[in-house]
DRENDO-1510 file (C-alpha; in Angstrom, 1 decimal, always signed):
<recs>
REC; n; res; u; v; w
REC; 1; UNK; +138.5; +55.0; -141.0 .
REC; 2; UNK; +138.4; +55.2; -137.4 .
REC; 3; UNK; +138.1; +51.9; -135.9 .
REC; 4; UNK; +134.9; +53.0; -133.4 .
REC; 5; UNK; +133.3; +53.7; -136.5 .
REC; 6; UNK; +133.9; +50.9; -138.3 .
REC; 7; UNK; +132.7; +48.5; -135.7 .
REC; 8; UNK; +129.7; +50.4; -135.8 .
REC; 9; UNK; +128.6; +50.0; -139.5 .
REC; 10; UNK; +129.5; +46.2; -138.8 .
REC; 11; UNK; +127.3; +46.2; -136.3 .
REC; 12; UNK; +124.5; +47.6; -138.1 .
REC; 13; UNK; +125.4; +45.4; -141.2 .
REC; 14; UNK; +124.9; +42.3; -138.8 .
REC; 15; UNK; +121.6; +44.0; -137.3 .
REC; 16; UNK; +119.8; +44.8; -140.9 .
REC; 17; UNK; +120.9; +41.3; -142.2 .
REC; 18; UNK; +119.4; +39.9; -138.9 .
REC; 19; UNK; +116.4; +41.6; -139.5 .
REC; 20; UNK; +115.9; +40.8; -143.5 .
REC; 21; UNK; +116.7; +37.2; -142.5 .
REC; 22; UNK; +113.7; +37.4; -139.8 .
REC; 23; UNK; +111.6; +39.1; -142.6 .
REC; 24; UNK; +111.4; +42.4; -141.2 .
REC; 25; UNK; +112.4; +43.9; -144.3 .
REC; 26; UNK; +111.4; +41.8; -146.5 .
REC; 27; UNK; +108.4; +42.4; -148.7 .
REC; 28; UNK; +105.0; +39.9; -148.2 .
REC; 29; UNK; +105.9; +36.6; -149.7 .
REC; 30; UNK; +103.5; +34.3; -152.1 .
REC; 31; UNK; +101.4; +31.8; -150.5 .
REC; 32; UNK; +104.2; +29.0; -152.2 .
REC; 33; UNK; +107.2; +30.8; -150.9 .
REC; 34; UNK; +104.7; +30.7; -147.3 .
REC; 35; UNK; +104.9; +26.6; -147.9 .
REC; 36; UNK; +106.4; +24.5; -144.8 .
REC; 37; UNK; +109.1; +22.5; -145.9 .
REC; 38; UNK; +109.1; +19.0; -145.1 .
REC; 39; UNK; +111.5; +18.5; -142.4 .
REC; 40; UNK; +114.8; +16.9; -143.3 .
REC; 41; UNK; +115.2; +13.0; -143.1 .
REC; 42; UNK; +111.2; +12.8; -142.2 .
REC; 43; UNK; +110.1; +9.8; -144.7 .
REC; 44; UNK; +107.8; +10.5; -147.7 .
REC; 45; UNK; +104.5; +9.0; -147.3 .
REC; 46; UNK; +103.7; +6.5; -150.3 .
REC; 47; UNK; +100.6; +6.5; -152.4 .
REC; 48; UNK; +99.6; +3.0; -151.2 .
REC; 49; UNK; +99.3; +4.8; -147.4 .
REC; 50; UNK; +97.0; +7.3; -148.5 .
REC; 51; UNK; +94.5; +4.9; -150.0 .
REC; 52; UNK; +91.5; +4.5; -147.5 .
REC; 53; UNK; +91.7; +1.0; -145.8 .
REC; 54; UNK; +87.8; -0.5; -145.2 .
REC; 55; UNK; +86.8; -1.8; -142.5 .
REC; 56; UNK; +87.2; -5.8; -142.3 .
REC; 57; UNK; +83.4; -7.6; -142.5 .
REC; 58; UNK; +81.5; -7.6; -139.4 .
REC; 59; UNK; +79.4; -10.6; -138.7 .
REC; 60; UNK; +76.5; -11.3; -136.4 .
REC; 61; UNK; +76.7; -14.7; -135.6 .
REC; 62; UNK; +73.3; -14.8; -133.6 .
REC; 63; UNK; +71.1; -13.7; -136.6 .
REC; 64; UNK; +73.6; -16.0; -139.2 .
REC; 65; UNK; +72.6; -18.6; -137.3 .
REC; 66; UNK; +68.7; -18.1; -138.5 .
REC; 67; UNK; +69.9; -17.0; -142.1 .
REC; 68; UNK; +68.5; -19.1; -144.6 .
REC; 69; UNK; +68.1; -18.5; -148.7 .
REC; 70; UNK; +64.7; -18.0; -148.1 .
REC; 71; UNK; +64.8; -15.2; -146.0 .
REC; 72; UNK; +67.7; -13.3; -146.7 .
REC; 73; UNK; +68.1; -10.4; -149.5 .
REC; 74; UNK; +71.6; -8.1; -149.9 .
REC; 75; UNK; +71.8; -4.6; -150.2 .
REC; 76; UNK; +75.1; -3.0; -152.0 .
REC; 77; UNK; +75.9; +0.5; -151.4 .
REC; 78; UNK; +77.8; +2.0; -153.9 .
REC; 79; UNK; +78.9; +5.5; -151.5 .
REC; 80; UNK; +79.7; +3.5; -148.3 .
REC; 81; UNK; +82.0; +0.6; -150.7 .
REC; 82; UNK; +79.6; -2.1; -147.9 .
REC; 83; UNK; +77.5; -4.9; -149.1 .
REC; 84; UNK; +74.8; -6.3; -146.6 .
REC; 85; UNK; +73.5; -9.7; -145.9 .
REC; 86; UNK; +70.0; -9.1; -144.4 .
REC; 87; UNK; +66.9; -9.9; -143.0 .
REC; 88; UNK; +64.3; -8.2; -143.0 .
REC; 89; UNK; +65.9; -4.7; -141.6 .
REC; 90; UNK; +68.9; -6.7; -139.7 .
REC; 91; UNK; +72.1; -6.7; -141.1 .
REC; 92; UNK; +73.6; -10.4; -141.0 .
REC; 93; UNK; +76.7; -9.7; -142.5 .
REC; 94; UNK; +78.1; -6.0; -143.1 .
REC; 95; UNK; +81.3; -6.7; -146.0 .
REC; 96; UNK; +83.5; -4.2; -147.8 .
REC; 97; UNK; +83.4; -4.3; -151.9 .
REC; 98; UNK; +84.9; -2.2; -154.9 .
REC; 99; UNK; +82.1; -1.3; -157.4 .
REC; 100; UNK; +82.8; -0.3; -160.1 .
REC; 101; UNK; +84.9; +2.4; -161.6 .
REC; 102; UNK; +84.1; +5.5; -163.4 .
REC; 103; UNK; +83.7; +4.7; -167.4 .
REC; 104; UNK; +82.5; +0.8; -166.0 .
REC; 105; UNK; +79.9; +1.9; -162.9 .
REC; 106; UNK; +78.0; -0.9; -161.4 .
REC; 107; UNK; +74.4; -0.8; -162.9 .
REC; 108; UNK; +72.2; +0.0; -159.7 .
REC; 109; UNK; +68.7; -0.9; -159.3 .
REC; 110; UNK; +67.0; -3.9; -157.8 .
REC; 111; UNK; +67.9; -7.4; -159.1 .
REC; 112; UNK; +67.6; -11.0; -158.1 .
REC; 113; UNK; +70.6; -13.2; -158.2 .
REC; 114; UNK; +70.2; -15.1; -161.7 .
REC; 115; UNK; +73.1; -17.4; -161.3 .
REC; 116; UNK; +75.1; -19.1; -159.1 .
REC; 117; UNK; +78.4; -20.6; -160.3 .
REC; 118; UNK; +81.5; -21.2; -157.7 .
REC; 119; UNK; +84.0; -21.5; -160.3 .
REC; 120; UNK; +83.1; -18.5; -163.0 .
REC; 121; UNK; +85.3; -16.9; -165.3 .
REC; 122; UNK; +85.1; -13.9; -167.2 .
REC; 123; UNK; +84.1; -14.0; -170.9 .
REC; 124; UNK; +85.4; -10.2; -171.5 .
REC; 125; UNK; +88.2; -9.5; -169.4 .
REC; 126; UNK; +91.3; -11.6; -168.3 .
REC; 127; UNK; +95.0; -12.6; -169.6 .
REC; 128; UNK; +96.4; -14.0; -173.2 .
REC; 129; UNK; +98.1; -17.0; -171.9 .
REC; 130; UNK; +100.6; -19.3; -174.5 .
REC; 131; UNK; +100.8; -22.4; -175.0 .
REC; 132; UNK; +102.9; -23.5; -171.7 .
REC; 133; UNK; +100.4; -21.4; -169.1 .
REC; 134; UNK; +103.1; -18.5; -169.0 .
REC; 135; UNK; +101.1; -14.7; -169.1 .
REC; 136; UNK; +102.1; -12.9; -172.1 .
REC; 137; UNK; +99.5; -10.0; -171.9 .
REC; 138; UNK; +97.8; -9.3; -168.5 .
REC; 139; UNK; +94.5; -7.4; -167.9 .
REC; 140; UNK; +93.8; -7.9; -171.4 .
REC; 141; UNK; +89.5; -7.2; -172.7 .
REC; 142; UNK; +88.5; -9.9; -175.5 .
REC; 143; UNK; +86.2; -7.0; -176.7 .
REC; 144; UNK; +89.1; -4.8; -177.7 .
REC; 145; UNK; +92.6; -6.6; -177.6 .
REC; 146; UNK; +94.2; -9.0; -180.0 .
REC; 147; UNK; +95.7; -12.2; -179.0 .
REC; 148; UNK; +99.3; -12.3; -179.8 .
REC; 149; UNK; +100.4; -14.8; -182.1 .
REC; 150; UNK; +100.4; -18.5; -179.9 .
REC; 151; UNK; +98.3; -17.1; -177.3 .
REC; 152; UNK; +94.7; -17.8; -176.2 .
REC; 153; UNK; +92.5; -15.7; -174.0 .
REC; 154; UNK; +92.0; -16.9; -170.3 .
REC; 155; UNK; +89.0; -15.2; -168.7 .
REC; 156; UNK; +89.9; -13.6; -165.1 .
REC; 157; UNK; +88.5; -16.1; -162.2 .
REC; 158; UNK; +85.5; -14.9; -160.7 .
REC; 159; UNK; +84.6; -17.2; -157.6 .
REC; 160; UNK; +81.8; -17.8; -155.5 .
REC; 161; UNK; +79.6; -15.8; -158.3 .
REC; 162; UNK; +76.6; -14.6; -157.9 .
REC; 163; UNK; +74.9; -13.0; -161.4 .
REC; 164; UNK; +72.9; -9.9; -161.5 .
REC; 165; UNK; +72.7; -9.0; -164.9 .
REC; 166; UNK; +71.9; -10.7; -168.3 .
REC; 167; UNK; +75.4; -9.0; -170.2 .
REC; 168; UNK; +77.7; -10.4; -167.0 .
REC; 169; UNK; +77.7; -8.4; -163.5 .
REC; 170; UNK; +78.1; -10.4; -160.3 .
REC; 171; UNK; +79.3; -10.4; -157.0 .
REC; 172; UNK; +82.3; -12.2; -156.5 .
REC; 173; UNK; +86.3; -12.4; -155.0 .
REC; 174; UNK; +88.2; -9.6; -156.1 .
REC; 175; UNK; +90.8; -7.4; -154.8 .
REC; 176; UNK; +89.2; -4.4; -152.9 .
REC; 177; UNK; +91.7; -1.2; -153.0 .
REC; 178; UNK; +89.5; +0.6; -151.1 .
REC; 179; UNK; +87.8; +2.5; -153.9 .
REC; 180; UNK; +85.5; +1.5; -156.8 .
REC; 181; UNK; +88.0; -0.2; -159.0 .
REC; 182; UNK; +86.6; -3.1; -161.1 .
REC; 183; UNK; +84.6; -3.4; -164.9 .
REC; 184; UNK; +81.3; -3.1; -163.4 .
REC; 185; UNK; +81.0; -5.9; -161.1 .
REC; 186; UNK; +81.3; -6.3; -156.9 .
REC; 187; UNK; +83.8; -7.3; -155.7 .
REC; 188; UNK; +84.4; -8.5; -152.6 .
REC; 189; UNK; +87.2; -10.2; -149.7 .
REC; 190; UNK; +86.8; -14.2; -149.9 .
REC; 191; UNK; +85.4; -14.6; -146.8 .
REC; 192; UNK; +82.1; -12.6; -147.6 .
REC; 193; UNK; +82.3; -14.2; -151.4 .
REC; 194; UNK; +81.5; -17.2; -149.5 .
REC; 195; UNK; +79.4; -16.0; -147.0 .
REC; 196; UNK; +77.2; -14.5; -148.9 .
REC; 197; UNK; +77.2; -17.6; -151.8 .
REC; 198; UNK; +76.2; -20.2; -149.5 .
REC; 199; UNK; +73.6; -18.1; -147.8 .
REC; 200; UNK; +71.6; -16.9; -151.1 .
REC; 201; UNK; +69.6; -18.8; -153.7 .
REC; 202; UNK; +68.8; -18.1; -157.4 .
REC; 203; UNK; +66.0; -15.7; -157.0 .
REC; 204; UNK; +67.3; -13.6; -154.0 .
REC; 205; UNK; +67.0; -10.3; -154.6 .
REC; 206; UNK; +69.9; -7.4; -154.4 .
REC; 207; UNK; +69.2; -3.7; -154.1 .
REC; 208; UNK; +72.2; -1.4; -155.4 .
REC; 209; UNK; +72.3; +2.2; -155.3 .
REC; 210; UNK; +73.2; +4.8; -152.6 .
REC; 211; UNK; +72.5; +3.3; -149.5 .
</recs>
């Protein structure tokens, strides 16, 4: 083969598997094969940075100052994750929660607090403990679960509690993930657990619902 002609079909080799490459040729791909890859060496994101971080509690010190438990009431909103020490319409104290989740919703309606207890445990949901304080089943309900042989049932600590219901729900210190999370009742940071325990009385009332 003459060797003009063979750098030609070389040439046009390198041209048409250019232009396949560049998808000239190529038929339309899938919207999957259309996917982005991620690029190399950038760092995966982790499911604990995609969980929505609330807002710390915002205090107004000026109308704290003239809370009292006889003039204060809370309002829990259930969409916003916020509970509100108020009075009148004035927000005192504006505090992230976690209601409850799906299957365990927090009851909404309008309540009054019915008990105040700063030390309260759970009677339904906690940890079988043995005999030397170690954790042998965690997150354990005394409705459902068994208690292994040599175990007892510790209920979960509840503090600064504040009951709303007859069968249990309260407001109290819990871990707030930034969703509704808990068996049904509010939970919220220790420093509005205590704000809000010291600034209410048996008989204050709560509004919860979608505020």
């Amino acid at each position: 083969m003459p060797a003009i002609l063979l750098r030609s079909l070389c040439a046009a080799g390198t041209i048409l598997a250019v232009s396949f490459a560049a998808g000239q040729t190529r038929p339309s791909a899938s919207p999957l094969q259309n996917r982005t890859a991620p690029a190399p060496g950038q760092p995966v994101r982790k499911a604990a940075d995609l969980i929505h971080k609330q807002d710390p509690i915002k205090i107004n010190q000026s109308l704290l100052k003239e809370a009292t438990p006889n003039n204060v009431h809370i309002v829990v909103s259930i969409p916003k994750q916020r509970a509100y020490l108020m009075i009148g319409d004035q927000i005192v104290i504006d505090g992230p929660i976690s209601s409850g989740k799906r299957g365990h919703n927090s009851p909404t309606g309008h309540f009054t607090v019915l008990e105040k207890d700063p030390n309260h445990h759970s009677s339904i949901y906690g940890d079988f403990i043995d005999h030397s304080g170690r954790t042998v089943r965690a997150g354990v309900s005394a409705r459902i679960d068994s208690a292994p042989s040599g175990t007892h049932f510790s209920g979960a600590a509840m503090k600064w509690f504040l009951r709303l219901t007859g069968d249990g729900v309260g407001m109290h210190i819990g871990i707030l993930p930034g969703y509704p999370a808990s068996h049904g009742c509010i939970r919220e940071s220790v420093e509005g657990a205590k704000l809000f325990y010291d600034h209410v009385k048996v008989g204050t009332p709560v509004d919860v619902g979608d505020y």
